[in-house]
N, C-alpha and C positions, 0 to 999 in steps of 0.2 A: 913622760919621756916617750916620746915617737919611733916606733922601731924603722928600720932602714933595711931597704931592700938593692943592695947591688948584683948589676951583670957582672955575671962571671967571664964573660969574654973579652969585655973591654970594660969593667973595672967601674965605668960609671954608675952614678948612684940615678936607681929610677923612679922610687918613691920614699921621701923621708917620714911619711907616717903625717903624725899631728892632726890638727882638723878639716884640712884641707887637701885629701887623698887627688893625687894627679892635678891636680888647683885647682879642684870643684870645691869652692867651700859647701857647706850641711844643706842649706837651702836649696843651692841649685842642683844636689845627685838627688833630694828627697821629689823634685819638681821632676825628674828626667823615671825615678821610681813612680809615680804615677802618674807619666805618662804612658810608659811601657804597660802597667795595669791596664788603666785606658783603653791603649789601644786592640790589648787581648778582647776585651769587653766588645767592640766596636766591631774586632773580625767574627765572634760569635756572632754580633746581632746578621754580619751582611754574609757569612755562612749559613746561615739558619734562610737566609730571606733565599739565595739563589739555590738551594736545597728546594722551598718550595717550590721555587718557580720552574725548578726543572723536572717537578712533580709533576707542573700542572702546566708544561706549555704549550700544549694548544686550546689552551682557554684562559691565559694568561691577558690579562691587558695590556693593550699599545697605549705604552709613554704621549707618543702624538696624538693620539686622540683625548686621551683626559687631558693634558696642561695646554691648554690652546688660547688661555684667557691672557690678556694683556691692558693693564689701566689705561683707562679712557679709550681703549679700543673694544668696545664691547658689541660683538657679534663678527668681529675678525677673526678669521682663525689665524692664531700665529703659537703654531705649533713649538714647546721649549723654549722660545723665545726670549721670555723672560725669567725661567731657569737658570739658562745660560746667563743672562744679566746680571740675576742674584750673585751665579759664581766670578762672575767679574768682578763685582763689587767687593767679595770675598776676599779673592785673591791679589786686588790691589790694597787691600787692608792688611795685607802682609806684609806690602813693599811699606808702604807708611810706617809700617809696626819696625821693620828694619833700617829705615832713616831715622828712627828715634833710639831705637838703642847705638847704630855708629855714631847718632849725637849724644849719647851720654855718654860715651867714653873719651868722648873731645871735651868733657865739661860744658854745654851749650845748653844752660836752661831753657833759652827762648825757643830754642827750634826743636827739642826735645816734647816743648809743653806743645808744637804746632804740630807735629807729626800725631802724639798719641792724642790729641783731638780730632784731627783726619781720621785714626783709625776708629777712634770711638764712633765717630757718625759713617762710618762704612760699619761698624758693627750693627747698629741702628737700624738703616739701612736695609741690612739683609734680615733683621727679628722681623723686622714690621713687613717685609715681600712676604716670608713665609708666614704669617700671623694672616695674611691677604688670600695665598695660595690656598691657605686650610680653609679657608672662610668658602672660598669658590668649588673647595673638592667636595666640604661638607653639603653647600648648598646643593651644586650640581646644577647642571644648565637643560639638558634633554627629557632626564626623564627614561626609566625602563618598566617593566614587567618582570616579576620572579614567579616561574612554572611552577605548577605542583610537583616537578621534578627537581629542581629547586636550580633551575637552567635562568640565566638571566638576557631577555631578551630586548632590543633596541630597534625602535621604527624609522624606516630610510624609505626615500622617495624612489623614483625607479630611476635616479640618477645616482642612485647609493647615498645621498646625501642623509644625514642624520633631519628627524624630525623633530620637535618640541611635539610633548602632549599637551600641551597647551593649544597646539597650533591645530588639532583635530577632534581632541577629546570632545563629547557632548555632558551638558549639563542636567539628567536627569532629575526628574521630582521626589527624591529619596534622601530620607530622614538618616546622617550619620551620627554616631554618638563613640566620640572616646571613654575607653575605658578607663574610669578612675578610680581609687581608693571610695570617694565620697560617693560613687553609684553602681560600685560591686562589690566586693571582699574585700578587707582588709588589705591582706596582702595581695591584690592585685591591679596591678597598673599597667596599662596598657600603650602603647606607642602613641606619637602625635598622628593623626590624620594625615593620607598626603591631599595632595590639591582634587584629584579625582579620584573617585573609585574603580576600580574593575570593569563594573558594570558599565560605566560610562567610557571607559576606555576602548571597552567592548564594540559598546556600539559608534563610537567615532570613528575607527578602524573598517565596522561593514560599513560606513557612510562614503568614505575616501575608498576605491578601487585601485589606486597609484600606490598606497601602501605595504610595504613589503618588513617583513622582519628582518633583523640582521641576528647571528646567534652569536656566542662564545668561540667558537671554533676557528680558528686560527688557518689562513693557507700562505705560502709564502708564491710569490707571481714571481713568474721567469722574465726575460727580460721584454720579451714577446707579447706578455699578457702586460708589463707595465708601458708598453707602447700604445699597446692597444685599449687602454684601458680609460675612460671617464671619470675616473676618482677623482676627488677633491681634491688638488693643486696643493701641492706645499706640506706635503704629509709623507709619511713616508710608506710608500707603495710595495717594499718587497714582503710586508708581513698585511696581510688580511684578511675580515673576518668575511662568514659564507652566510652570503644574503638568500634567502631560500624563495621557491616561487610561490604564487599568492595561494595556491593551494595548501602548500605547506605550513605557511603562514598563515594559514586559517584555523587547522589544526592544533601548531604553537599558539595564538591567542586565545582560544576556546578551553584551552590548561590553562590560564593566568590564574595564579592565586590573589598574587598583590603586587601591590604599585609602589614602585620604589624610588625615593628620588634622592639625589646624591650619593653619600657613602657614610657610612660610621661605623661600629665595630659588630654589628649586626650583620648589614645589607650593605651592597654596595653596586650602584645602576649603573662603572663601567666594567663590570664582570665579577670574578674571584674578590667574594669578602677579605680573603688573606691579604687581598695586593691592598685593601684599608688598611686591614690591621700594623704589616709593616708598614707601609707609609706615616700612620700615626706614631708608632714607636720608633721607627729611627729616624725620623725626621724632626721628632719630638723631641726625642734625649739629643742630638744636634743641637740642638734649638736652646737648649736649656744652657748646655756647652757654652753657645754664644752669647745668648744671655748674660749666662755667669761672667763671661768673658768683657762683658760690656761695662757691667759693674764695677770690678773687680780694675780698669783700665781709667776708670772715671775717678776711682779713689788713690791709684798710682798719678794723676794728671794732676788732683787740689794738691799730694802731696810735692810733684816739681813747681807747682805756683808757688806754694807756700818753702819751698827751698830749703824742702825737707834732705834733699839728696846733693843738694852745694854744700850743707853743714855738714855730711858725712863725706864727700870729697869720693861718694861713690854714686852711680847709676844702677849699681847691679839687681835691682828690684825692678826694673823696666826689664832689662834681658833676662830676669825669671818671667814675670810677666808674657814677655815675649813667644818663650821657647813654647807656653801652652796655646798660647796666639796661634802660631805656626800650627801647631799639633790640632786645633779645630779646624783650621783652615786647609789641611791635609785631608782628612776625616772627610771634608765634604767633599773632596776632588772624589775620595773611592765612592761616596752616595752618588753622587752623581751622574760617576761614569756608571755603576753596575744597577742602581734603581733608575736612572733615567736615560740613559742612550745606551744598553746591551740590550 
């Protein structure tokens, strides 16, 4: 028996108890309980991230400069570009996901089963962008040097433009050999080779006299200096790093330890290994989210085919479905405002 909760001031009854407290049945307050979890989960990770980064902001990486790649535009800079696309697609997989649940409460199997098939392939969609985006952070496209200070440095033209070491590096007559289990210790294994060594980075650097380093160090340009300024078009100019002169840049080189290219949870060639580390991890557990979420959307879809939810004269598994829909697709609005446009 249900106990009964009346107002005392006007008498009405505001909750009669039973299984269905406020008329959330069990399902949907246990779906609303973990997302509130969730979401605690999600503020730690993106408090923990802007915590470091205000550790470490003037040698923090700019957003613009690392996500510049864009399919089938390859040596375009199109700075966030396709960032921003991901989140399009995202958030129009909300609107989909909300035409399919006010289609199940109209009883409308066909347009129910058309909606969360839209949203499934906007789920799709954005796994396979970000599956794309990792693939190019991991690779990396320039190319740096990590000091024996363990300062991470990047070569630019004397138009500040970024360089490839590919595009300078010399190919010296010297024997590299990875370290492996099979031709050291046991337990010792050693990282994969990158494309050049030091040595040859070295010397392709004294070959080119146009060659300048850029550093970590962070200036932000007044409005004066971005008037005045030759940077690369389409970037964003109020935050940049300090190219230093070929002197200086002689002395940084002549420290190079190692050659560093892309990012992983080691190294990472466009600055602060942390800014890998969170990118891998919350864009990662994101990801997973969506994933799950894609699944999880495909097995609620055979079941309106098969008219699983006309025989129960209910939808309500779509708008559980839903409410965590929503709750990913919120999740990525804060990634993306505070890991990629702050």
């Amino acid at each position: 028996m249900g106990a009964t909760v009346t107002n005392t001031n006007t008498g009405e009854k505001t909750w009669g108890g039973g299984n269905e407290p406020m008329g959330a049945n069990y399902g949907k307050l246990m779906m609303w309980f973990f997302i509130v979890s969730d979401a605690l989960t999600f503020s730690g990770f993106l408090a923990a991230y802007g915590f470091s980064r205000f550790k470490f902001i003037d040698n923090w990486p700019i957003a613009d400069e690392v996500f510049t790649h864009f399919p089938f535009l390859h040596g375009v800079p199109a700075p966030m570009y396709y960032v921003a696309f991901m989140t399009f697609i995202l958030i129009f997989s909300s609107v989909t996901m909300v035409l399919a649940v006010d289609a199940g409460h109209q009883m409308k199997q066909k347009t129910v089963a058309f909606y969360m098939l839209l949203t499934i392939f906007g789920g799709m969609i954005f796994v396979g962008s970000q599956a794309w985006e990792w693939k190019n952070f991991i690779k990396g496209e320039y190319g740096a040097v990590e000091t024996k200070g363990g300062s991470i440095i990047q070569f630019v033209n004397d138009k500040g433009e970024r360089v490839k070491l590919e595009d300078f590096a010399v190919v010296l007559p010297e024997e590299r050999e990875q370290l492996k289990r099979s031709n050291g210790r046991w337990f010792m294994d050693g990282e994969a080779l990158p494309s050049f060594s030091v040595a040859e980075v070295q010397a392709g650097y004294k070959a080119h006299p146009e060659l300048l380093i850029k550093t970590e160090k962070i200036y932000r340009d007044t409005k004066e200096d971005q008037a005045n300024s030759k940077l690369q078009p389409g970037l964003n100019h109020n935050k940049r790093r300090e190219i230093l002169t070929r002197v200086e840049s002689d002395i940084m080189v002549s420290n190079a330890k190692i050659v560093v290219e892309g990012a992983n949870l080691k190294r990472n060639e466009y600055g602060s290994k942390l800014f890998a580390d969170f990118f891998f991890f919350i864009t990662g557990f994101h990801g997973f989210h969506v994933f799950s979420g894609v699944i999880i959307n495909i097995i609620i879809f055979f079941n309106v085919l098969l008219g699983t939810y006309e025989k129960r004269r209910s939808y309500q598994m779509v708008e559980k479905v839903g409410l965590y829909w929503h709750f990913v697709d919120l999740v990525w609005v804060f990634v993306f405002t505070f890991f990629y446009l702050v």
